[in-house]
Each structure stands twice: as structure tokens, then as C-alpha cells.
N, CA, C and O atoms as CSV, one atom per row, in Angstrom:
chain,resi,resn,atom,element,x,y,z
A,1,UNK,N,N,0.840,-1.184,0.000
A,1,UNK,CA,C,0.000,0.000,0.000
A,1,UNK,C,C,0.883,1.244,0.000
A,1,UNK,O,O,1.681,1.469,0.910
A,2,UNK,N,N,0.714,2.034,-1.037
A,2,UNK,CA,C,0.609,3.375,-0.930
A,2,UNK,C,C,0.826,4.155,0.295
A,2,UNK,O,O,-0.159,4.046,1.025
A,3,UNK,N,N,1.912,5.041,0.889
A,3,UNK,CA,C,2.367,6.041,2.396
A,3,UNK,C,C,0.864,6.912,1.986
A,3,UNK,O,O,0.447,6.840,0.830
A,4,UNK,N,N,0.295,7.528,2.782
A,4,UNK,CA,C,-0.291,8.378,3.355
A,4,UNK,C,C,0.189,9.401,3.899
A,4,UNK,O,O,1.085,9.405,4.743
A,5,UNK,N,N,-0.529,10.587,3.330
A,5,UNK,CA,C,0.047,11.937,4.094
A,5,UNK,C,C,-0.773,12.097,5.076
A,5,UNK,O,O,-0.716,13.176,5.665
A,6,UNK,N,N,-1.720,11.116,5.510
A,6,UNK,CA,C,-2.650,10.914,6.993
A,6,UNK,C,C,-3.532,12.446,7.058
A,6,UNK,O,O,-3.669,12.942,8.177
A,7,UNK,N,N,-3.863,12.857,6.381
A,7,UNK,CA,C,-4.850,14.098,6.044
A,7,UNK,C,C,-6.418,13.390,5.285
A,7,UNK,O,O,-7.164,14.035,4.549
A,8,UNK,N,N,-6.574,12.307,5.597
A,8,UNK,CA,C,-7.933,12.040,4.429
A,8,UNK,C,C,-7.555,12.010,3.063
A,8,UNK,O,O,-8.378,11.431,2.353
A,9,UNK,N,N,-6.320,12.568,2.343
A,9,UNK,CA,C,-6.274,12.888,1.029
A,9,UNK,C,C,-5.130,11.816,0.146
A,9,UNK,O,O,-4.820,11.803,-1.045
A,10,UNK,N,N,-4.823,11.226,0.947
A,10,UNK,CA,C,-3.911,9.690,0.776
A,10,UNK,C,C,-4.233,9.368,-1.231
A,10,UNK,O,O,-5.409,9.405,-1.591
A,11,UNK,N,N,-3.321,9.136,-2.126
A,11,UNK,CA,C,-3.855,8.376,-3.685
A,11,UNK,C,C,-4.385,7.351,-2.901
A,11,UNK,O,O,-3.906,6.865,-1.876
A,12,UNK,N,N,-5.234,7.120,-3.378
A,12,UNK,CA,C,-5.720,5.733,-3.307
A,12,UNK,C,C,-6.302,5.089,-1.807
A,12,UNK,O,O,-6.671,3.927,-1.635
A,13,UNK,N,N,-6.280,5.953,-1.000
A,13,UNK,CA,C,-6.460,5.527,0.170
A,13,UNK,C,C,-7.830,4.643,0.804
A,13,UNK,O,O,-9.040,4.705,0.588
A,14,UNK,N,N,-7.447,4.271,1.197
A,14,UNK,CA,C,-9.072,3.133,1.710
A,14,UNK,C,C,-9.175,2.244,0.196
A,14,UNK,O,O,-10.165,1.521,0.089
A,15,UNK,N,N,-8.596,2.261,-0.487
A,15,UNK,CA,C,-9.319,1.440,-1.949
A,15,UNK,C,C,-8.436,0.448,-2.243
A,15,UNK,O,O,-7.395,1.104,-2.214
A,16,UNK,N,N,-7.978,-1.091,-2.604
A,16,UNK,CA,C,-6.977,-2.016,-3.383
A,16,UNK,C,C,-6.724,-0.982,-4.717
A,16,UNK,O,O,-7.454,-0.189,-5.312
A,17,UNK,N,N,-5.163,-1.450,-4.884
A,17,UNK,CA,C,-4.502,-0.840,-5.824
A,17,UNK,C,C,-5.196,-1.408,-6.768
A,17,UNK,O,O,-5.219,-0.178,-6.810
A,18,UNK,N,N,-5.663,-1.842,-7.401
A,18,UNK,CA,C,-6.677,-2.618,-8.932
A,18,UNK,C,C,-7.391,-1.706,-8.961
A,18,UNK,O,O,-7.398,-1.107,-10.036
A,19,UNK,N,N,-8.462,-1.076,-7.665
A,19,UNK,CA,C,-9.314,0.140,-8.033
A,19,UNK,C,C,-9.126,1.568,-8.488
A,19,UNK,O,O,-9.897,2.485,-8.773
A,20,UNK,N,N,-7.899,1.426,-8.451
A,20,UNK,CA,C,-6.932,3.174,-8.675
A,20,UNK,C,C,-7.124,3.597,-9.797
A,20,UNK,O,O,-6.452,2.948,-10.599
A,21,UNK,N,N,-7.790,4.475,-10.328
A,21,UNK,CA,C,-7.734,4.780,-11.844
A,21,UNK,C,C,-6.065,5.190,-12.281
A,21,UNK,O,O,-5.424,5.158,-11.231
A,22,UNK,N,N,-5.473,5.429,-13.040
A,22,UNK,CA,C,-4.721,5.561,-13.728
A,22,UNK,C,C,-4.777,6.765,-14.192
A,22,UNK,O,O,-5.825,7.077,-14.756
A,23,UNK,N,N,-3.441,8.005,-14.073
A,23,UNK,CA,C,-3.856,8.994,-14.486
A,23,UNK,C,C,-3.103,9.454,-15.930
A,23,UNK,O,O,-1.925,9.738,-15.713
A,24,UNK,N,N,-3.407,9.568,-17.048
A,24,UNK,CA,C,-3.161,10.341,-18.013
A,24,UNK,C,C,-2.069,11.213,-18.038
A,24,UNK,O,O,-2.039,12.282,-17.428
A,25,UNK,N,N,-0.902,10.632,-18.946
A,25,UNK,CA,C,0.314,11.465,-19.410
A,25,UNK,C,C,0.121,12.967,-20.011
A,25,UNK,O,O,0.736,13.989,-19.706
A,26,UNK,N,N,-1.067,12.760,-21.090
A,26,UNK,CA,C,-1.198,14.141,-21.562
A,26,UNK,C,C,-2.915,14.114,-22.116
A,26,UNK,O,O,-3.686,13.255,-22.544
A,27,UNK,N,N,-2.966,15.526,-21.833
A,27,UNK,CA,C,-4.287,15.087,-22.036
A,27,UNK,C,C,-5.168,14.361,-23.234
A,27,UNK,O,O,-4.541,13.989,-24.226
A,28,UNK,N,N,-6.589,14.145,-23.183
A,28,UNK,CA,C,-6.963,13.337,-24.372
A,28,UNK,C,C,-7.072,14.804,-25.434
A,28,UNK,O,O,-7.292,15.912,-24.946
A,29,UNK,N,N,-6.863,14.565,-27.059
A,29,UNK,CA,C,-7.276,15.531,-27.729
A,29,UNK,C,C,-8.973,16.210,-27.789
A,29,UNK,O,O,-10.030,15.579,-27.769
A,30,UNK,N,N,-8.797,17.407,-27.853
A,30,UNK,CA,C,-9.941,17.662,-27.910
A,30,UNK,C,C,-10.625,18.302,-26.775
A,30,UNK,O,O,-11.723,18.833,-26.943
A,31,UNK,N,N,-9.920,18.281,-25.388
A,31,UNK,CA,C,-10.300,18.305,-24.221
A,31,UNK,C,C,-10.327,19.634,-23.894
A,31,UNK,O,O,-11.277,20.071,-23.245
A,32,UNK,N,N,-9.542,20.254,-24.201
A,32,UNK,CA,C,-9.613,22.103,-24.663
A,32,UNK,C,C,-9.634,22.867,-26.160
A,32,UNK,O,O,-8.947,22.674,-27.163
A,33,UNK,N,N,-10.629,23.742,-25.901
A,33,UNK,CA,C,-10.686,24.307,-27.376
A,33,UNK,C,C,-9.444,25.224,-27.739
A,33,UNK,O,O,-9.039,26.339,-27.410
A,34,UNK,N,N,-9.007,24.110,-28.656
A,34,UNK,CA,C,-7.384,24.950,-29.057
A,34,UNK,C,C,-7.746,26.670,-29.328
A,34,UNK,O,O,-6.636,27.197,-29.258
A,35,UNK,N,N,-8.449,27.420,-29.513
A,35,UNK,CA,C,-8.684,28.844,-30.188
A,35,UNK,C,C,-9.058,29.225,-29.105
A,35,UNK,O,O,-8.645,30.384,-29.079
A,36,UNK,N,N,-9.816,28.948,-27.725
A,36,UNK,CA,C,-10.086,29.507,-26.609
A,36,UNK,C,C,-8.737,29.428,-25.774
A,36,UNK,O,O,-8.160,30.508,-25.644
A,37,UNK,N,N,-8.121,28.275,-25.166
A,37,UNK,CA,C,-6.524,28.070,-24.993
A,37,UNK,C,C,-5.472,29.245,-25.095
A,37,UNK,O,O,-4.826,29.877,-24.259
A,38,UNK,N,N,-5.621,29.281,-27.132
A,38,UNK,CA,C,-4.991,30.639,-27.108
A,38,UNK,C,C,-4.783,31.506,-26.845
A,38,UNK,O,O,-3.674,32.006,-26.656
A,39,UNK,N,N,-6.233,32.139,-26.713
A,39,UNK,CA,C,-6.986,33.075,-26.433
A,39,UNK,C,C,-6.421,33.978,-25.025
A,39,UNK,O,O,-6.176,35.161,-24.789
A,40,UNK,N,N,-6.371,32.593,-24.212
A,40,UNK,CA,C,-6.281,33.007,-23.113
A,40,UNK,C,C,-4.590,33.286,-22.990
A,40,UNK,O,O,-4.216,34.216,-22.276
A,41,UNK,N,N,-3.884,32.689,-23.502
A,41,UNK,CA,C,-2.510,32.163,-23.154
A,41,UNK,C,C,-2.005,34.089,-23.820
A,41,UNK,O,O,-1.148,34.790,-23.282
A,42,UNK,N,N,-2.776,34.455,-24.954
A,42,UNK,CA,C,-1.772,35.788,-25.634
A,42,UNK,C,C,-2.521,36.786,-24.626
A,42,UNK,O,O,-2.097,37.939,-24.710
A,43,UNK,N,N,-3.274,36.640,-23.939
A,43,UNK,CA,C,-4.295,37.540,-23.138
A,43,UNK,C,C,-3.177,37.377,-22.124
A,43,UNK,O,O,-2.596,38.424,-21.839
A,44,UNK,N,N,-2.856,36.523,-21.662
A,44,UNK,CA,C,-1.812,36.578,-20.153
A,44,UNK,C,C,-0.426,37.186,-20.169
A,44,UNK,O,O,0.113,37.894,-19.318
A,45,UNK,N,N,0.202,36.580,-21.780
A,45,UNK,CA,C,1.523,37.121,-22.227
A,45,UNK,C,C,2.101,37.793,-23.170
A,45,UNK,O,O,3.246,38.240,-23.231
A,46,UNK,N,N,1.043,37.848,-24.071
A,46,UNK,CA,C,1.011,38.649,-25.229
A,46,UNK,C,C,1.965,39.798,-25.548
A,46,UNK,O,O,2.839,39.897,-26.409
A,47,UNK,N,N,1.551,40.614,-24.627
A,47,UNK,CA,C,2.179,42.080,-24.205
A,47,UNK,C,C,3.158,42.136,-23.973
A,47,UNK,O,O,3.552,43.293,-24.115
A,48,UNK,N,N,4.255,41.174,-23.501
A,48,UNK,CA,C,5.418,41.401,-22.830
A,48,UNK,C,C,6.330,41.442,-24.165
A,48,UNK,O,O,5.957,41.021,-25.260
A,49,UNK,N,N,7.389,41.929,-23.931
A,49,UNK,CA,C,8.257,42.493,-25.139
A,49,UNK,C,C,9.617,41.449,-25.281
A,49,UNK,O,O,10.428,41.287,-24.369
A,50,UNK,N,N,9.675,40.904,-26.368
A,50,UNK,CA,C,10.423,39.441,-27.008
A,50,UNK,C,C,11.786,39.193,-25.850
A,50,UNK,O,O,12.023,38.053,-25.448
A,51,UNK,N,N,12.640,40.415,-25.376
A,51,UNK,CA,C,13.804,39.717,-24.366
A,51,UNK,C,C,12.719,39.259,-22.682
A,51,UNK,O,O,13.039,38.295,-21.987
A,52,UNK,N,N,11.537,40.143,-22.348
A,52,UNK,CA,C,10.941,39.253,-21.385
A,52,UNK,C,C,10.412,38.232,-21.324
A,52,UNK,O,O,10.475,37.274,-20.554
A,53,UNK,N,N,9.787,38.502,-22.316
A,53,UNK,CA,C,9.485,36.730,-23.268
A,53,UNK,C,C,10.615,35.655,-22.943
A,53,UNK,O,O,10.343,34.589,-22.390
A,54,UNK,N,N,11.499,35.903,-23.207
A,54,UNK,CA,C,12.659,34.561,-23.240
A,54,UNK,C,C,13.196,34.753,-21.939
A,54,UNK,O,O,13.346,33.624,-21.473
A,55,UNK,N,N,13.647,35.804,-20.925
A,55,UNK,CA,C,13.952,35.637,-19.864
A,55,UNK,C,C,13.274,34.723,-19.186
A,55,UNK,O,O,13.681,33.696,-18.643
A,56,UNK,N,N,11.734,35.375,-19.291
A,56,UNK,CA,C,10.748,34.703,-18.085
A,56,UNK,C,C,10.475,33.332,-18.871
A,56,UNK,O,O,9.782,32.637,-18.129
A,57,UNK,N,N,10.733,32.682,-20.041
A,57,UNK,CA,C,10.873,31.562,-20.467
A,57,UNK,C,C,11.341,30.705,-19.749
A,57,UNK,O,O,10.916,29.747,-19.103
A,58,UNK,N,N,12.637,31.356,-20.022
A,58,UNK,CA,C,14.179,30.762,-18.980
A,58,UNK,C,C,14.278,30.591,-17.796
A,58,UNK,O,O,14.743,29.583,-17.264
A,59,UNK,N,N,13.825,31.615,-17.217
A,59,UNK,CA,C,13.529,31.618,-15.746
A,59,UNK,C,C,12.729,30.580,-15.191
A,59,UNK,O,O,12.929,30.122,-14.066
A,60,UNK,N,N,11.525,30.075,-16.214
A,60,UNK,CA,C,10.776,28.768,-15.517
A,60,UNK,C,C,11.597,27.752,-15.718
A,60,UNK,O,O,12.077,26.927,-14.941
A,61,UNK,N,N,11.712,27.938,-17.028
A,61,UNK,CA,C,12.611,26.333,-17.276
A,61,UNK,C,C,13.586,25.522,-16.385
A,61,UNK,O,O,13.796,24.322,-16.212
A,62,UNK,N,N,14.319,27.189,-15.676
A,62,UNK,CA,C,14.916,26.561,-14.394
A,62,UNK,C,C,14.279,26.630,-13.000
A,62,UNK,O,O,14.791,26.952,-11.928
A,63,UNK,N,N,13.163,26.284,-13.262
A,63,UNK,CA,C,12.250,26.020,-11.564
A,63,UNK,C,C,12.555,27.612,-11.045
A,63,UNK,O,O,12.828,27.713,-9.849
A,64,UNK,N,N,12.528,28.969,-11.918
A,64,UNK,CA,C,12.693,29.704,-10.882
A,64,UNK,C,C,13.873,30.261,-10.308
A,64,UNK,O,O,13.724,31.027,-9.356
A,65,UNK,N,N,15.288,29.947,-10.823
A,65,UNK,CA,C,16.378,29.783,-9.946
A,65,UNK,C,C,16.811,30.809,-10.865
A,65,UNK,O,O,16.713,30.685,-12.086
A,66,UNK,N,N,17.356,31.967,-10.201
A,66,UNK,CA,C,17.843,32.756,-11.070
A,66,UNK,C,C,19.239,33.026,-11.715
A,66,UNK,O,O,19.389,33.770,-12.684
A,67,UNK,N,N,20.538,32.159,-10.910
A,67,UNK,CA,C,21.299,32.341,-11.378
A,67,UNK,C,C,21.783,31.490,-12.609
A,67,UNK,O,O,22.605,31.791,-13.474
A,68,UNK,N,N,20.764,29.908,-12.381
A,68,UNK,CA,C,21.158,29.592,-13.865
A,68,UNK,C,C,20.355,29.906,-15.461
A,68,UNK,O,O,20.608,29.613,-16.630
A,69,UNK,N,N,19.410,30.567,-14.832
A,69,UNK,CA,C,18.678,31.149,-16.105
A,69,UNK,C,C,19.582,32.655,-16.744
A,69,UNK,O,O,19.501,33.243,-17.822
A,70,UNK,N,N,20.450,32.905,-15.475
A,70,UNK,CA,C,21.859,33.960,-15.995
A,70,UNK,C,C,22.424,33.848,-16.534
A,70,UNK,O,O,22.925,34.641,-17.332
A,71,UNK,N,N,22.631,32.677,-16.327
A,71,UNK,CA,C,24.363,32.096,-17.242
A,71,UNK,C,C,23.413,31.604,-18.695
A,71,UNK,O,O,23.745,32.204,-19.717
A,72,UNK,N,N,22.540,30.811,-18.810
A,72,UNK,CA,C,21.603,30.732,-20.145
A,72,UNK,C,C,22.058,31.689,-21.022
A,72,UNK,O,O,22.872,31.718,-21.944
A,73,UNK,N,N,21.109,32.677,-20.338
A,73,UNK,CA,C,21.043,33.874,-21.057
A,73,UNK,C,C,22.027,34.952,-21.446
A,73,UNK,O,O,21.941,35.935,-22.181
A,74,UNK,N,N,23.156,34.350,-20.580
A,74,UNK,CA,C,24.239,35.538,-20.984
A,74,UNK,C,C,24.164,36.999,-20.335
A,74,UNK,O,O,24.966,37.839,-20.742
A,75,UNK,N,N,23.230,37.343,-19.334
A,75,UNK,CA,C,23.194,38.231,-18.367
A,75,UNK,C,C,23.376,38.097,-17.057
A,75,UNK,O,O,23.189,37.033,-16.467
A,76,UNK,N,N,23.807,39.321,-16.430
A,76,UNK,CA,C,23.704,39.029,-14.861
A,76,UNK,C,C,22.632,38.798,-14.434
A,76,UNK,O,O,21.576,38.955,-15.048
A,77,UNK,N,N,22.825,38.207,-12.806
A,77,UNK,CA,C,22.009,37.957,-12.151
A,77,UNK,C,C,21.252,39.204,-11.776
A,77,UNK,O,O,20.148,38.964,-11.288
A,78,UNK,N,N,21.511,40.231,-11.862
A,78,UNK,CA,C,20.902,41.602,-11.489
A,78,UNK,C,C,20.300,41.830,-12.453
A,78,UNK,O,O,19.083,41.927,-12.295
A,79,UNK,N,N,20.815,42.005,-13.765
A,79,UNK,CA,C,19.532,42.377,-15.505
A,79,UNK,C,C,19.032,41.060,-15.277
A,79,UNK,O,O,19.582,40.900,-16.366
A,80,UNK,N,N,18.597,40.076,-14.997
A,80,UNK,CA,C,17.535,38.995,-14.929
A,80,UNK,C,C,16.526,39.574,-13.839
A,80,UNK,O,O,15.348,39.818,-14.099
A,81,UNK,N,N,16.998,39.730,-12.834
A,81,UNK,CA,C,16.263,40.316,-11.723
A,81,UNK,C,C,14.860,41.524,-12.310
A,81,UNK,O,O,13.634,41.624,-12.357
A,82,UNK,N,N,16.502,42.454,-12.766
A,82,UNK,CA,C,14.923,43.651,-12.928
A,82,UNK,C,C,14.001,43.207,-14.720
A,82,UNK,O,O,13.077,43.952,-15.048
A,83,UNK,N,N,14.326,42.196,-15.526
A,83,UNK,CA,C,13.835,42.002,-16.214
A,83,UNK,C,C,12.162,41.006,-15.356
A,83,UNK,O,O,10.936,41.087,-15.430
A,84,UNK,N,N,12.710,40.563,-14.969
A,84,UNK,CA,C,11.477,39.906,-14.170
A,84,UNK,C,C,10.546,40.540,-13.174
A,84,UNK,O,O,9.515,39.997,-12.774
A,85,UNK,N,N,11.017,41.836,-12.766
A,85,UNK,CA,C,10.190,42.791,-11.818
A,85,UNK,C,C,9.558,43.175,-13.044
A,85,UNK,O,O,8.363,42.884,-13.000
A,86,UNK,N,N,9.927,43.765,-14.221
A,86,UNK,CA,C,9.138,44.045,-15.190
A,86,UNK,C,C,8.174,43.534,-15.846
A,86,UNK,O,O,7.243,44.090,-16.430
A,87,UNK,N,N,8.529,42.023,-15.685
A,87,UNK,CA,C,7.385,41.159,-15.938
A,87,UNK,C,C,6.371,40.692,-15.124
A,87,UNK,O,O,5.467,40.023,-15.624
A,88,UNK,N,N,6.393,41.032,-13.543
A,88,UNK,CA,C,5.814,40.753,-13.089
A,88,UNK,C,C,4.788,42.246,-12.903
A,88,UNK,O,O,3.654,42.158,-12.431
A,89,UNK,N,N,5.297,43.378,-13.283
A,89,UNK,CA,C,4.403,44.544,-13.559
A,89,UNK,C,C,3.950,44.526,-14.363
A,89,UNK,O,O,2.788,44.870,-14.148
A,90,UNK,N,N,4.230,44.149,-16.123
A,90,UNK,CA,C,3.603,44.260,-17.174
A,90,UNK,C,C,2.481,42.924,-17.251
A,90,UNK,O,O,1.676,42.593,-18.121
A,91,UNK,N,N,2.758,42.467,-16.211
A,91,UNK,CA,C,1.502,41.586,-16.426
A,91,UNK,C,C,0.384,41.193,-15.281
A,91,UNK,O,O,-0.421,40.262,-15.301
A,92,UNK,N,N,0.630,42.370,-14.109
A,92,UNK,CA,C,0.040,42.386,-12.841
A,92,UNK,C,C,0.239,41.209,-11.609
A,92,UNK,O,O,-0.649,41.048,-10.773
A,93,UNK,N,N,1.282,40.546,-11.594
A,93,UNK,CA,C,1.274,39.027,-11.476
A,93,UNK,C,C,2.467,38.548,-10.519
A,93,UNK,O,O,3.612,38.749,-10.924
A,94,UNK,N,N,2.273,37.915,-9.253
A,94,UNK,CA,C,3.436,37.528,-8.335
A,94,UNK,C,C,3.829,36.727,-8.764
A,94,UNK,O,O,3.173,35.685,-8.759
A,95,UNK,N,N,5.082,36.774,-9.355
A,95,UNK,CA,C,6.119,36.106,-9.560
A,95,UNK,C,C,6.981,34.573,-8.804
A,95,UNK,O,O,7.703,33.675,-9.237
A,96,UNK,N,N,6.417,34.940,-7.529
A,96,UNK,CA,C,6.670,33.998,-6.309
A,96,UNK,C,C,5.671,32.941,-5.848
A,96,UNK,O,O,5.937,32.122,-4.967
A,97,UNK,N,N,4.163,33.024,-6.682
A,97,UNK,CA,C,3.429,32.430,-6.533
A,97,UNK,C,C,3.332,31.110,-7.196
A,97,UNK,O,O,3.097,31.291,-8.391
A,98,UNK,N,N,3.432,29.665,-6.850
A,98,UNK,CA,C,3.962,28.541,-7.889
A,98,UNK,C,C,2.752,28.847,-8.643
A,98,UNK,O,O,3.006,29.134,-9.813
A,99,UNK,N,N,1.625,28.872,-8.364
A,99,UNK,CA,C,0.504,28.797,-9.743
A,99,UNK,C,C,0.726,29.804,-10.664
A,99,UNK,O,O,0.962,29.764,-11.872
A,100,UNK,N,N,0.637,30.496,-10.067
A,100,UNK,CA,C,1.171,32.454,-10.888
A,100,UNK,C,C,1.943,31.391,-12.169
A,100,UNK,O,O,1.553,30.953,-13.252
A,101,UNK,N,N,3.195,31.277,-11.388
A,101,UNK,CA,C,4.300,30.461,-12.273
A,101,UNK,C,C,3.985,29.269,-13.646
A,101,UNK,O,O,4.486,29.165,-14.766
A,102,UNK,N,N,2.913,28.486,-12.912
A,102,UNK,CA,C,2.710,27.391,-13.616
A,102,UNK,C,C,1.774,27.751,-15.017
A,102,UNK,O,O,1.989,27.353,-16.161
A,103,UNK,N,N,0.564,28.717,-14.491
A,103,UNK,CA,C,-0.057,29.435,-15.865
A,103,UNK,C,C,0.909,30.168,-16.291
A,103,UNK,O,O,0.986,29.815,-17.468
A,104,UNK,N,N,1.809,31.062,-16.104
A,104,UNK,CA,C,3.011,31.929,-17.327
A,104,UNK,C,C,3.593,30.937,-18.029
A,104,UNK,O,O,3.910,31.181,-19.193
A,105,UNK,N,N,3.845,29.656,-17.482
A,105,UNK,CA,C,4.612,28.188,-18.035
A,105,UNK,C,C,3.696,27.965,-19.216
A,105,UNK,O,O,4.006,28.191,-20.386
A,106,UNK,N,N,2.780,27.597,-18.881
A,106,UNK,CA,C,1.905,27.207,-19.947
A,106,UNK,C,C,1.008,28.495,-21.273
A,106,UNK,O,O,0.788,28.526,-22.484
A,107,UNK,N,N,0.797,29.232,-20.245
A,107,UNK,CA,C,1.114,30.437,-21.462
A,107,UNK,C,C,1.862,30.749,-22.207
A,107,UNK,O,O,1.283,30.907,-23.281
A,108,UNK,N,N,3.334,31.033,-22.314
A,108,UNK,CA,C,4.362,30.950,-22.425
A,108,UNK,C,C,4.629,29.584,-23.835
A,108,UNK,O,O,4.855,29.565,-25.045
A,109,UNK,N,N,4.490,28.924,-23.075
A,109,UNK,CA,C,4.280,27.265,-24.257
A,109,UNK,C,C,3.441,27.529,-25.292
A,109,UNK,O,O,3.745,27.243,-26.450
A,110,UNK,N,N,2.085,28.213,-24.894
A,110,UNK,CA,C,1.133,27.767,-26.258
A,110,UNK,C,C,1.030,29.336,-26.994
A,110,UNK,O,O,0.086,29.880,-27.566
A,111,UNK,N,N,2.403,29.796,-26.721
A,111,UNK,CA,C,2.293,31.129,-27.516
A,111,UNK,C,C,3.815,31.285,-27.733
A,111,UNK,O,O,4.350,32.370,-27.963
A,112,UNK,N,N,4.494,30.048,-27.634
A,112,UNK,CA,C,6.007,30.593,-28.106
A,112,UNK,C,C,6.149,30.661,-29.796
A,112,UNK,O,O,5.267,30.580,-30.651
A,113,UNK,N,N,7.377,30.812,-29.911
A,113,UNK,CA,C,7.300,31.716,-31.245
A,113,UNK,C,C,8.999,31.224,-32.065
A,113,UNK,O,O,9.814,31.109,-31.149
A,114,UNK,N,N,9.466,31.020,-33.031
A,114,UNK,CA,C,10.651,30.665,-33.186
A,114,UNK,C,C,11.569,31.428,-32.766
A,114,UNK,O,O,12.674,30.888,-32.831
A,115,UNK,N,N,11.575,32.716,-32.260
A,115,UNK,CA,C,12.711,33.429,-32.031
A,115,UNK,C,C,12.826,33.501,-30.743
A,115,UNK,O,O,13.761,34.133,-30.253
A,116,UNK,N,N,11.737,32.758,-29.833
A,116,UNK,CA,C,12.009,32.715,-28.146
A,116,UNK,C,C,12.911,31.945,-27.910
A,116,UNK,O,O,12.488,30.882,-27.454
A,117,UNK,N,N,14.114,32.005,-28.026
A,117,UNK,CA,C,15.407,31.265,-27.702
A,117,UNK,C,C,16.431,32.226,-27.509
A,117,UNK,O,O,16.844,33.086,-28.286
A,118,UNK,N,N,16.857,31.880,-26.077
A,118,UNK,CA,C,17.950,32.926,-25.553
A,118,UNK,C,C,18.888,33.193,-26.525
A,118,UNK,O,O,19.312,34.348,-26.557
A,119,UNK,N,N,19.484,32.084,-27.645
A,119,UNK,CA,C,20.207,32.560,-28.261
A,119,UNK,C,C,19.777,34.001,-29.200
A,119,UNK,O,O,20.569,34.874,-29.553
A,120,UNK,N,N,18.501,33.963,-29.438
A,120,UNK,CA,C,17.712,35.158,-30.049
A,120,UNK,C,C,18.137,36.614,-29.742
A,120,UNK,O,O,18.096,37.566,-30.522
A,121,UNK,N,N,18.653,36.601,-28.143
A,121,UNK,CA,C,18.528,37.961,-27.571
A,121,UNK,C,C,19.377,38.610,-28.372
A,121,UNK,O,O,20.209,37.793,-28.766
A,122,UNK,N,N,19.642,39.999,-28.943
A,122,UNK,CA,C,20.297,40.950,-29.708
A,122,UNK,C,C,21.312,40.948,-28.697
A,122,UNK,O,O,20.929,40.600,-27.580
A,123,UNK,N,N,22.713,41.306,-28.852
A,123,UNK,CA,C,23.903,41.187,-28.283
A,123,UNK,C,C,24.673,42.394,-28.669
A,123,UNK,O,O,24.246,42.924,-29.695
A,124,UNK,N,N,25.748,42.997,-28.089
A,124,UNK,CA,C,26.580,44.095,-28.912
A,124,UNK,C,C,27.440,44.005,-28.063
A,124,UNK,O,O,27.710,44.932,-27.300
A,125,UNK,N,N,28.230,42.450,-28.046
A,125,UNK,CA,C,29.889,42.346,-28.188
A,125,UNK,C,C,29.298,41.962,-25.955
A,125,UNK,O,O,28.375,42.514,-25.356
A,126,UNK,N,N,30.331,40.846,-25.369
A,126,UNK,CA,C,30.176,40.034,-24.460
A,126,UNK,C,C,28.941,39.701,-24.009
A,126,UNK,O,O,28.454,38.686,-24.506
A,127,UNK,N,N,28.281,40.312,-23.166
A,127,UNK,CA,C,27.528,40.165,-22.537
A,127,UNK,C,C,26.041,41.047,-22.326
A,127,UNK,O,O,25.040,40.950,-21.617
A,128,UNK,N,N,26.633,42.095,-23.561
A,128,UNK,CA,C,25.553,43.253,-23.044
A,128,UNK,C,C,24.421,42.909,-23.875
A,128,UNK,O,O,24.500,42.342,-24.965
A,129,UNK,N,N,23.547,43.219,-23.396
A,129,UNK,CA,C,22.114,43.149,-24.258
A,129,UNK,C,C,21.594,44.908,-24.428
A,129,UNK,O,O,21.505,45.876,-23.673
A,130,UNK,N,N,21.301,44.581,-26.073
A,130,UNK,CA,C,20.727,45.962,-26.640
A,130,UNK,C,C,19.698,45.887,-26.750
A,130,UNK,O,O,19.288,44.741,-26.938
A,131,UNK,N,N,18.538,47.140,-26.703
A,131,UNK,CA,C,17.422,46.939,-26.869
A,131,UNK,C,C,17.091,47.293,-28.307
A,131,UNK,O,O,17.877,48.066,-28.855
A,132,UNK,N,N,16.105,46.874,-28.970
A,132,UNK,CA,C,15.913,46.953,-29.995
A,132,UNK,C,C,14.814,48.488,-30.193
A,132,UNK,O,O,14.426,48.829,-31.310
């Protein structure tokens, strides 16, 4: 049997493992309306401008951790910083919150774009980033 976090909320708890449904890798097709999805996903991130785009990309990809989404990106840990205060203003949104996090993740996903790749960011010689 299955540990228990002894809260009532145990997988499977009180039931034989045979009764456990099985949960789904990804969802079945069809299960969200791809054009509403969207909808929502350019409504959340739309706005943000192509180097916050790929920072705050980066920034999830690494759970959040900011100094290796630095070295990614080829900026300090300080221009990551205030790039992400910016994103968390241009889009009204705590940054520190895992759900906050997990919808920008998935927003983020169903609105990326071929040029959201850190290598993308405009450069002018080591490390500096230019704005366009």
C-alpha cells in the first residue's frame, strides 16, 4: 500500500490498488478548445516584449532559480532580476506564486514563437544586451 500523508487525502487511500484509476500522461485531444486556450494564453503574455518573453521563459525552465537562467542567457544575475520585476508589472502578477508560475509556463508554451530562444537575444559584443 501506498504512504499516506494521513490528512484524508492519501492516492488511493481506503481502496486495493486494482481500483486506482490511472492517471493520463497528456491530455486526451480535444479536451480544450485549441482557439479559446490561445486566447487566453496571448491575453496573459502577449504584451510582454520578445527579451521578457525569453527571460521569463528561462527563468521557468529553471524552476525559478535565477542564477542559472543567468548564465543561459548571458546576463547578470541583477539584468535577470529587474527584467522579471518588469514582468511581473507588465503583467500584474506575483512572480513567487507557484501557480502564478505554472499558468506563465503554460502560457508561455502555447504562444512561443521561433525566435524565443535565448540565443535570439540581440547582443553588442560580451555580454551586453541591446534593446531593440
Amino acid at each position: 500500500r501506498a504512504p499516506t500523508r494521513g490528512d484524508g487525502h492519501g492516492e488511493g487511500e481506503g481502496r486495493p490498488e486494482s481500483d486506482r484509476q490511472a492517471r493520463p500522461e497528456t491530455l486526451p485531444g480535444g479536451i480544450l478548445d485549441t482557439d479559446a486556450a490561445r486566447a487566453w494564453a496571448v491575453g496573459l503574455v502577449g504584451g510582454l516584449e520578445p527579451h521578457l518573453r525569453i527571460a521569463l521563459a528561462c527563468w521557468l525552465r529553471h524552476h525559478a532559480r535565477t542564477a542559472p537562467a543567468a548564465t543561459e542567457l548571458h546576463v547578470h544575475r541583477t539584468t535577470l532580476t529587474t527584467w522579471l520585476a518588469r514582468c511581473a508589472e507588465r503583467l500584474g502578477q506575483n512572480l513567487a506564486d507557484a501557480a502564478v508560475r505554472a499558468e506563465l509556463h503554460l502560457a508561455l508554451e502555447a504562444t512561443a514563437k521561433d525566435g524565443d530562444d535565448p540565443r535570439a537575444l540581440p547582443r553588442r559584443g560580451g555580454r551586453t544586451y541591446r534593446r531593440l
